[in-house]
C-alpha positions as CSV (number, residue, x, y, z in Angstrom):
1,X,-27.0,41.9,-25.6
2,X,-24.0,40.4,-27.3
3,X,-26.0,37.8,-28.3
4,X,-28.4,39.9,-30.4
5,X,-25.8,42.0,-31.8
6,X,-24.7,38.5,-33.3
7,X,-27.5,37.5,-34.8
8,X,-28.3,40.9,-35.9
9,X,-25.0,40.4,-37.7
10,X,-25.1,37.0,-39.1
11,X,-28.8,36.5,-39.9
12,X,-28.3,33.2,-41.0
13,X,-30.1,30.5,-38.6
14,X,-27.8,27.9,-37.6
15,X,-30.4,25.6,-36.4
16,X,-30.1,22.8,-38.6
17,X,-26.4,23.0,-38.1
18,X,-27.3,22.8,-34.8
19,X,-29.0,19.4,-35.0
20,X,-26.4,18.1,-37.6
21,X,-23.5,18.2,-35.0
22,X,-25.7,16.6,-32.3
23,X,-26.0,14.0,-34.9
24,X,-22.2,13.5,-35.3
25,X,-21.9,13.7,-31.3
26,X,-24.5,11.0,-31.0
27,X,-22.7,8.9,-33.3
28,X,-19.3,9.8,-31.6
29,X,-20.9,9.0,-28.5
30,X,-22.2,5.4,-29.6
31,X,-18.7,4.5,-30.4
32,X,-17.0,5.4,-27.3
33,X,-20.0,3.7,-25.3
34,X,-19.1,-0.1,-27.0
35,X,-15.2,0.6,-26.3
36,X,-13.4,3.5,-25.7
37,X,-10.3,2.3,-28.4
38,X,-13.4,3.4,-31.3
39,X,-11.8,6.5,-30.9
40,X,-8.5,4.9,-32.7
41,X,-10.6,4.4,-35.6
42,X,-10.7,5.9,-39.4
43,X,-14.6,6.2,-39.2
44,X,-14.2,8.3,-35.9
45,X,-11.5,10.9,-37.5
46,X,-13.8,11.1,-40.8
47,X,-16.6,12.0,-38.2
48,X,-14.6,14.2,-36.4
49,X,-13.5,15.9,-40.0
50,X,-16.5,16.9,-40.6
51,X,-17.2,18.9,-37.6
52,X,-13.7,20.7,-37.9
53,X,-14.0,21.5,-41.4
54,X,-17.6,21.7,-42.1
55,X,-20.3,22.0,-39.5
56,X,-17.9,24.4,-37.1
57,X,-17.8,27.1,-39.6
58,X,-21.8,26.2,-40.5
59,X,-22.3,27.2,-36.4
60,X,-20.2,30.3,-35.9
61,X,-22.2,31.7,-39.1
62,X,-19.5,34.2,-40.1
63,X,-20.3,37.5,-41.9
64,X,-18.8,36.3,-45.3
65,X,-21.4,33.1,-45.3
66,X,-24.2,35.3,-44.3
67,X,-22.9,38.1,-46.8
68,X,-22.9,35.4,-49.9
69,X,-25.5,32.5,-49.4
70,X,-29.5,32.9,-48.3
71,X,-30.8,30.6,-45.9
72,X,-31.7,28.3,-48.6
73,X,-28.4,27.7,-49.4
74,X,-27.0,27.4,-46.4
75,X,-29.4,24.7,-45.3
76,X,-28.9,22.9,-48.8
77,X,-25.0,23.3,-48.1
78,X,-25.5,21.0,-44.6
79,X,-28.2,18.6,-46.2
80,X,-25.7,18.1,-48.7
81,X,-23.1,17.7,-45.8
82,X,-25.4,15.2,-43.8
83,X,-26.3,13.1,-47.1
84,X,-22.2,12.4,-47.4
85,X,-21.9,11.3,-44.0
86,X,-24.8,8.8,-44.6
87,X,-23.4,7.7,-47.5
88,X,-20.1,7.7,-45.9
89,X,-20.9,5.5,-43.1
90,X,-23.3,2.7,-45.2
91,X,-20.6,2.1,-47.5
92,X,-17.7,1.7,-44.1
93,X,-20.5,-0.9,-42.5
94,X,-21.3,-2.4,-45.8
95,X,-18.1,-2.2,-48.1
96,X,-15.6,-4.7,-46.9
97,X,-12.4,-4.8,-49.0
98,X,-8.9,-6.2,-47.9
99,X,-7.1,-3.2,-50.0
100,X,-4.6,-2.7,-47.7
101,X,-3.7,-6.7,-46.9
102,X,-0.5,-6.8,-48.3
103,X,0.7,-3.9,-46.0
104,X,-1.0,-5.8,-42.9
105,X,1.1,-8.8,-43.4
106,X,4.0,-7.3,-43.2
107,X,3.9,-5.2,-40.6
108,X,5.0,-8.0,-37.8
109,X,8.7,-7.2,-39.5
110,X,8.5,-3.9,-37.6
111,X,9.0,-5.7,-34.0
112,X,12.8,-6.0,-35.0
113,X,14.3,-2.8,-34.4
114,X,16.9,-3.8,-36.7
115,X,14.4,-3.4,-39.2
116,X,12.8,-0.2,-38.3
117,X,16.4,1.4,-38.5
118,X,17.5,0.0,-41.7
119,X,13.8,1.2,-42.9
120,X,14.3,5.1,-41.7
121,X,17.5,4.4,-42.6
122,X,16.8,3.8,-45.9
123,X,14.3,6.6,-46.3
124,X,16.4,9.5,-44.8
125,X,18.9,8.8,-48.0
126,X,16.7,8.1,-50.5
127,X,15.1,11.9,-49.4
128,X,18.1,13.5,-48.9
129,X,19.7,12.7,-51.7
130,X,16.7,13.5,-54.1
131,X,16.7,16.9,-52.5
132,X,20.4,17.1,-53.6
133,X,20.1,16.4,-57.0
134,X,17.2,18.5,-57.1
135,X,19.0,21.7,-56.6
136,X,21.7,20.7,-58.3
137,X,23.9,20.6,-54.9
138,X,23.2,24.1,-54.8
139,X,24.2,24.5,-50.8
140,X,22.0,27.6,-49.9
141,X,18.8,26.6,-52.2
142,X,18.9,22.9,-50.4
143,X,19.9,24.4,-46.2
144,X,17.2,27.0,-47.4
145,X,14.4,24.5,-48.5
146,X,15.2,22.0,-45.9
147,X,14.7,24.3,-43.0
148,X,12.6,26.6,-44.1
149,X,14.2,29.9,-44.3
150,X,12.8,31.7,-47.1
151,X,11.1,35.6,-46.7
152,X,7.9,33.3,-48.5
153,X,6.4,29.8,-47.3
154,X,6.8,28.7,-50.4
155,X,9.5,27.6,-53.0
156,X,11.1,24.9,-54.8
157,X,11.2,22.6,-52.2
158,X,7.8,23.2,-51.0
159,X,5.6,21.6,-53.7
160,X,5.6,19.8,-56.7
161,X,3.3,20.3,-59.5
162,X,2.3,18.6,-63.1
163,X,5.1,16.2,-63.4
164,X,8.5,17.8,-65.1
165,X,11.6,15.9,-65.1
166,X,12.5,17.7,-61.7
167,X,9.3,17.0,-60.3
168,X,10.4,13.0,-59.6
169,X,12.9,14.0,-57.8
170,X,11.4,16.4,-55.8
171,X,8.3,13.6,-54.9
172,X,10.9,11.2,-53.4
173,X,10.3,13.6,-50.5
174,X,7.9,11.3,-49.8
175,X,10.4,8.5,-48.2
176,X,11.3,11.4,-45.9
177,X,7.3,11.5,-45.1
178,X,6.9,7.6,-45.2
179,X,9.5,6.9,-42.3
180,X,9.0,9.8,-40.2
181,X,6.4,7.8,-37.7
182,X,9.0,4.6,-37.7
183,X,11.9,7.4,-36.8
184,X,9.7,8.4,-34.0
185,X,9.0,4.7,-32.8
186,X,12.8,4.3,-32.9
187,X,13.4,7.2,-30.6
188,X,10.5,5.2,-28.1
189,X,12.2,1.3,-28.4
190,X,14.4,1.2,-25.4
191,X,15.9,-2.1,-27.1
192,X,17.2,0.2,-30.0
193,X,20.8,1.2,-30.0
194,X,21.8,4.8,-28.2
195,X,23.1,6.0,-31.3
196,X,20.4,5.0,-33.8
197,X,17.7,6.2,-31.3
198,X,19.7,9.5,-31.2
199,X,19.9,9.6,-35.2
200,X,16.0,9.0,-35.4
201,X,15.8,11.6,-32.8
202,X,17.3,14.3,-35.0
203,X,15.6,13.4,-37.8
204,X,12.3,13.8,-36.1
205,X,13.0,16.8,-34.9
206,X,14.2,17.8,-37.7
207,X,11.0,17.5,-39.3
208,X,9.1,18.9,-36.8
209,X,10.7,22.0,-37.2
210,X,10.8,22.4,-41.2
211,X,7.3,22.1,-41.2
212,X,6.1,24.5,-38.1
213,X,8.5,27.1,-40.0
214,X,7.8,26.8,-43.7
215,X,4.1,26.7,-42.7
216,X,3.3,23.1,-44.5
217,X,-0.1,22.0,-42.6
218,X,0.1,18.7,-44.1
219,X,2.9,17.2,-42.9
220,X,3.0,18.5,-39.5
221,X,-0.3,16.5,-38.7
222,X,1.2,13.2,-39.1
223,X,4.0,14.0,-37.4
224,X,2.7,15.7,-33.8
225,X,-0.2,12.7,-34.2
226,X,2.6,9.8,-34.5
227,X,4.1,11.9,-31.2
228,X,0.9,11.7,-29.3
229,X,0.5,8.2,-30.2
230,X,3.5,7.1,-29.3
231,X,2.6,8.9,-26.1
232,X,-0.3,7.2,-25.8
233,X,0.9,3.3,-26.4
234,X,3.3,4.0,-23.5
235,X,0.6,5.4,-20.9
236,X,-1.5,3.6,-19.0
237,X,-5.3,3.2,-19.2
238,X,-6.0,6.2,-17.0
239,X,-3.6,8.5,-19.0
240,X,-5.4,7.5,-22.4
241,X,-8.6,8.7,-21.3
242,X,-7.3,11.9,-20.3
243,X,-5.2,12.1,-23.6
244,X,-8.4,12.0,-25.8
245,X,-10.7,13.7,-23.3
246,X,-8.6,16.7,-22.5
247,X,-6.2,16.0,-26.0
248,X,-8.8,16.3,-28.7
249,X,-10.5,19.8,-27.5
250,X,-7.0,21.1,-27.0
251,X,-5.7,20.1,-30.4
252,X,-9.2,21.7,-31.9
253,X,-8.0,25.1,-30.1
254,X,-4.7,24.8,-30.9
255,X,-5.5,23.9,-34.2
256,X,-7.6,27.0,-35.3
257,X,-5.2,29.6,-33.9
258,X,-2.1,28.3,-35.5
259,X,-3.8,27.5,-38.9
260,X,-4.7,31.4,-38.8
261,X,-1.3,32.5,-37.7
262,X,0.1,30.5,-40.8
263,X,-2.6,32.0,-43.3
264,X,-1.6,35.5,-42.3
265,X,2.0,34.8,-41.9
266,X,2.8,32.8,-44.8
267,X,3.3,36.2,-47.2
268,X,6.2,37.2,-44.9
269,X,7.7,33.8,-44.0
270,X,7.8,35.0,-40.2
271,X,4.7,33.4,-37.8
272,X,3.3,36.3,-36.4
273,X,0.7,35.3,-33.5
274,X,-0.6,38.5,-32.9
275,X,-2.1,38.7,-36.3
276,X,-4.7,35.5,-35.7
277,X,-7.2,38.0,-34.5
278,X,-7.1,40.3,-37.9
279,X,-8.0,37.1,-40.4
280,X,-11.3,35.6,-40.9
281,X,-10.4,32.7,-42.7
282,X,-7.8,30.4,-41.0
283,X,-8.2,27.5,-43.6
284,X,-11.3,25.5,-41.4
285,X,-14.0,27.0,-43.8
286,X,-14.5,24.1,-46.4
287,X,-18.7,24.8,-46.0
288,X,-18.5,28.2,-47.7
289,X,-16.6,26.5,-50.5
290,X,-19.1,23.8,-50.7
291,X,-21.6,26.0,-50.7
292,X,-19.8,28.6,-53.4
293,X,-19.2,25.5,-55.7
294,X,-22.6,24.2,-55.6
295,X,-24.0,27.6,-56.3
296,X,-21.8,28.0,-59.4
297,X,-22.2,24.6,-61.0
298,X,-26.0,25.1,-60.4
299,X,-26.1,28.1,-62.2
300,X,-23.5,27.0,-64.7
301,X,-20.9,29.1,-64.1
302,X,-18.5,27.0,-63.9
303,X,-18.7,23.1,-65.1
304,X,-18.1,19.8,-64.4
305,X,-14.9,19.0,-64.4
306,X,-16.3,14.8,-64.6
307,X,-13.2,13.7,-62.4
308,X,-10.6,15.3,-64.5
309,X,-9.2,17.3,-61.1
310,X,-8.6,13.1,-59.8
311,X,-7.0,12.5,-62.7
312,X,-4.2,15.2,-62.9
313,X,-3.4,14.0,-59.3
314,X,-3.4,10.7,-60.2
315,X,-0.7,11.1,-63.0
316,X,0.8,14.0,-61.8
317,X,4.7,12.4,-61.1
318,X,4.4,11.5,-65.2
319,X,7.3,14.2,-66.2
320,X,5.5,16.8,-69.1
321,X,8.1,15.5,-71.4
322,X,7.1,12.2,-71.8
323,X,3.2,13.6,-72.4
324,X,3.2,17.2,-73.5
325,X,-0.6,16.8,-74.0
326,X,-1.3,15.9,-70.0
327,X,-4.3,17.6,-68.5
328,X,-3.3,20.4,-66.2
329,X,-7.3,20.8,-64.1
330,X,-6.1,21.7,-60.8
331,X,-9.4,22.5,-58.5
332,X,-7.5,24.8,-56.1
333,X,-6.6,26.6,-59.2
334,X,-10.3,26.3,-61.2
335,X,-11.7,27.8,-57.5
336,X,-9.2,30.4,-57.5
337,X,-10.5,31.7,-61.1
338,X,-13.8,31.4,-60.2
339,X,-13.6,33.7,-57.5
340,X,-11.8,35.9,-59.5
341,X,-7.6,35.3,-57.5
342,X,-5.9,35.9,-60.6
343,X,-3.4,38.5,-61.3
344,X,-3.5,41.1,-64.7
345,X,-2.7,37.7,-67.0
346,X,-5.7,36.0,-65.8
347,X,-3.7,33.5,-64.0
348,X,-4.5,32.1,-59.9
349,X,-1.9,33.9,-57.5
350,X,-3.1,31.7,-54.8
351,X,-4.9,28.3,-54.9
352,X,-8.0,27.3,-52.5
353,X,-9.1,24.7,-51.5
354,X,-12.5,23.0,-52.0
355,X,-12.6,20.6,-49.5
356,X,-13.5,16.8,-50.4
357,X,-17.2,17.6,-50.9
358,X,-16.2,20.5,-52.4
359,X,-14.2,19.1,-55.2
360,X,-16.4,16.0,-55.2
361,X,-19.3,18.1,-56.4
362,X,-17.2,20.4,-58.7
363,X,-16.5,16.8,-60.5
364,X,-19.8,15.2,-60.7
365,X,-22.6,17.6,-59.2
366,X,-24.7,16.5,-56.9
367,X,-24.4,12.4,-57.8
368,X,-20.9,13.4,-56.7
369,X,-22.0,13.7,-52.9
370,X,-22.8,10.5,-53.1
371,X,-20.7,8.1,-54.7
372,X,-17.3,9.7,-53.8
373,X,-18.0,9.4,-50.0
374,X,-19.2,6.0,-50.9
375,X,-15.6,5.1,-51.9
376,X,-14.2,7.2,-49.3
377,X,-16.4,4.9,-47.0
378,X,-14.7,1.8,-48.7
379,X,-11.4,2.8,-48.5
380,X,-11.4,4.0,-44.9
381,X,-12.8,0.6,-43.8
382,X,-10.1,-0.9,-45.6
383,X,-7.3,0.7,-43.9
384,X,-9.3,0.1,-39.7
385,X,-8.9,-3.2,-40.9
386,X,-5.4,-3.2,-39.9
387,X,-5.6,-2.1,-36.9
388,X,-5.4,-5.5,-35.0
389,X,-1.8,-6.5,-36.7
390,X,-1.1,-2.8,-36.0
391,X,-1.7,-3.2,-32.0
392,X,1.0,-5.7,-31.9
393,X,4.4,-3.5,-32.0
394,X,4.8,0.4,-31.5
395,X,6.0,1.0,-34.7
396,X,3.2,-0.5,-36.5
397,X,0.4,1.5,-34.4
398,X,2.3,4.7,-35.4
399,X,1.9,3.9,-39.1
400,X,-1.9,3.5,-38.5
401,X,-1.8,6.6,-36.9
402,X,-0.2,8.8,-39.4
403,X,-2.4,6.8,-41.7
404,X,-5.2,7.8,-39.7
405,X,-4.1,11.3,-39.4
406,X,-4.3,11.3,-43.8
407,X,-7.8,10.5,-43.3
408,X,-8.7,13.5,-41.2
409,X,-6.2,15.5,-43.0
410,X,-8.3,14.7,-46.3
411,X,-11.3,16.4,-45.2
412,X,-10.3,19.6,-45.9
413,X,-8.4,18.8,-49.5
414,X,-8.1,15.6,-51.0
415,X,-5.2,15.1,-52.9
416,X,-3.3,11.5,-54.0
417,X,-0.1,13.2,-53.3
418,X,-0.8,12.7,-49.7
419,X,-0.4,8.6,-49.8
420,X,2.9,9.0,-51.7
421,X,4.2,8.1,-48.2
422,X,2.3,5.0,-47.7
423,X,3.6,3.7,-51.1
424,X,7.3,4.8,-50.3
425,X,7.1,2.6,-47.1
426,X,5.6,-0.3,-48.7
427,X,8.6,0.1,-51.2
428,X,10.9,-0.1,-48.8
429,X,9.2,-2.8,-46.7
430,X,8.9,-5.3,-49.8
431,X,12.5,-4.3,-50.5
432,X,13.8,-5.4,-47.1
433,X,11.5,-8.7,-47.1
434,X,13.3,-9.6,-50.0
435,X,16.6,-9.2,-49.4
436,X,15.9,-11.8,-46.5
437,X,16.4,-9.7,-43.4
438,X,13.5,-9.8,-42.2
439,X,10.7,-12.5,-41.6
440,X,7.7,-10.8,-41.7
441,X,5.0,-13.2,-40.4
442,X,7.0,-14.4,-37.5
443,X,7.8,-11.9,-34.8
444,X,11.3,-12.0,-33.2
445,X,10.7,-10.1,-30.4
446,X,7.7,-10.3,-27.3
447,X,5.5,-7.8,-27.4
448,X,5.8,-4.3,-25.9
449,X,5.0,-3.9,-21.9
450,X,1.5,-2.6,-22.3
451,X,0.2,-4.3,-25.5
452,X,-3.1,-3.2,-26.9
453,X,-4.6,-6.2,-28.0
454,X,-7.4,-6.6,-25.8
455,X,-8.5,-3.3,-28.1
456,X,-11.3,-4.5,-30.2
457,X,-11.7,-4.2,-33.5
458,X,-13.0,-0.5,-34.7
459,X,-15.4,-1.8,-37.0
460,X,-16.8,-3.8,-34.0
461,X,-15.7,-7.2,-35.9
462,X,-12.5,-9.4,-35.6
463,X,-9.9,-9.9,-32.9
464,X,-7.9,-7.1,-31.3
């Protein structure tokens, strides 16, 4: 009876959605049947992004999609979704790049804790002390923005945006971001120091905290994912299993509720758990948008921004006052207009996001679906490339993970700001190779107790 009521409500047929996430489990399934350490893999969290933020929302069929698209849309929307992946996953098999060797050959220098410490070290001031001079050593704006207490999740510490003067200092954030997995290694390396393991402690914690309370999604993936992984290095073969079998549909639950207590919290700056049940949209629904911006370029309603949205990320930290004339396309902000968020000036009092395919066709149309998850497919490769030299210390597999946890994160918005960290660590790490106190390419310590390199390669090529 329920059953009809549903579908009596949501007349949309979710077959084809149906059949597409069988697809993604049968390619899920092929992975883990050649070794189960696929799972640790770029190409699985893409695959697994796609289900979270696309093809879920395509099977539940809410009212709103039903309400706003015909079936003919709605089955274009997951063709569309099903062509990316294909793309996606010829260009990962096919597209082999070394883009991320320089970072690979370094990371050996992370088996000397002496390193890792001077690394977070290094990062906690250069982040702290940006965040000083941002607000002008204003105590209560800086103890405010750095734990989060504000009536409204959002503020001057929160985000950045087109580049002023102020803006560079508020991106060297980012060192805070960049370190945060090696703070957690620390806390994990029983050769460490007592006090520097307590430090990194702190610091993590720290973190963890500002970004559950000020309601910032995007950094608190990294962080609980460099938690688990650490968790994971340490366990032993049986405990792995049960980490990703039980883990990954327990993070999935987790996941959805909380993103919907911080959507309908983040007004009032207080997490309110008993409101998940009042909101529809929680942040997972990137479909609708793909399907919305489709529509609308289609019809001409809105046009092609031809990559400018890229490019404002791109150039974003440039501060206004060194180029007054720099474009200003922001595609949380072009979606907001176009479904009509603004307030009495005309301007967005919200942004939303389009997703990757979402933004990837409001760039380029349809060509768009496929050459940007072409690259995407490219770039991914790239970085499972390092995951042999990354199976050799902790805090090496812990950058792959948070890099790994970009990846999935990127799904749902793609933005450059988001490998501002990975820059800010290869900073530091060519700054400390330098100054000679550490030998990158020859390991000083043994390995840890339960080394993973009989893991094979993810891309089924190379040794572990």
């Amino acid at each position: 009876m329920g059953f009809k009521a549903r579908r009596m409500t949501h007349p949309l047929s979710n077959l084809l959605a149906i059949v597409a996430t069988i697809g993604l489990a049968v390619c899920l399934a092929v992975d883990l049947r050649r070794s189960f350490y696929r799972i640790l893999s770029g190409r699985t969290m893409v695959l697994l992004s796609v289900f979270i933020w696309y093809l879920f929302e395509a099977l539940r069929v809410p009212a709103q999609l039903s309400e706003r698209n015909t079936q003919a849309e709605y089955d274009m929307g997951l063709f569309e979704v099903a062509l990316s992946v294909a793309v996606f996953l010829v260009a990962y098999h096919f597209g082999h790049v070394q883009l991320f060797a320089p970072l690979a050959r370094r990371l050996p220098m992370f088996e000397q804790p002496r390193v890792v410490w001077l690394l977070v070290l290094g990062g906690i001031t250069i982040g702290i002390g940006s965040l000083m001079l941002y607000t002008g050593f204003d105590v209560m704006e800086l103890f405010e923005g750095l734990t989060g207490m504000r009536r409204r999740w959002t503020g001057s510490l929160q985000r950045g945006r087109y580049g002023s003067w102020s803006t560079i200092l508020y991106e060297l954030q980012m060192f805070l971001a960049a370190v945060a997995p090696l703070a957690v290694a620390l806390v994990f390396m029983k050769r460490a120091p007592v006090s520097q393991r307590c430090v990194a402690g702190l610091f993590v914690t720290w973190m963890f905290l500002r970004s559950f309370w000020s309601g910032t999604r995007g950094t608190l993936i990294p962080i609980l994912l460099s938690l688990t992984a650490a968790i994971f290095w340490n366990a032993g073969p049986r405990l792995r299993r049960t980490l990703v079998v039980a883990g990954l549909p327990l993070v999935a639950v987790v996941g959805y509720f909380w993103s919907a207590a911080v959507v309908m919290s983040r007004h009032d700056g207080r997490l309110d758990l008993s409101a998940v049940e009042k909101t529809e949209y929680v942040g997972f629904e990137m479909f609708r948008e793909l399907l919305f911006v489709s529509r609308v370029t289609r019809k001409g309603e809105l046009p092609l921004e031809w990559g400018m949205t890229y490019f404002t990320q791109l150039v974003n930290p440039i501060p206004r006052a060194l180029w007054p004339a720099k474009p200003v396309s922001d595609a949380g902000m072009i979606l907001a207009r176009a479904y009509g968020i603004v307030d009495k000036y005309g301007e967005p009092t919200m942004t939303n996001s389009p997703g990757f395919l979402g933004e990837a066709y409001l760039n380029f149309g349809f060509i768009g679906l496929l050459f940007v998850p072409a690259a995407a497919g490219v770039v991914v490769r790239a970085w499972d490339d390092v995951f042999p030299m990354a199976t050799r210390s902790l805090p090496a597999f812990l950058i792959y993970a948070a890099g790994l946890a970009t990846i999935f994160a990127s799904g749902r918005s793609f933005n450059f700001g988001n490998y501002y960290g990975l820059l800010a660590l290869f900073f530091l790490m060519v700054v400390i190779e330098k100054s000679g106190i550490a030998t990158p390419l020859r390991p000083v310590y043994p390995p840890p107790p339960r080394p993973m390199r009989p893991a094979p390669h993810p891309a089924g090529r190379g040794p572990a």
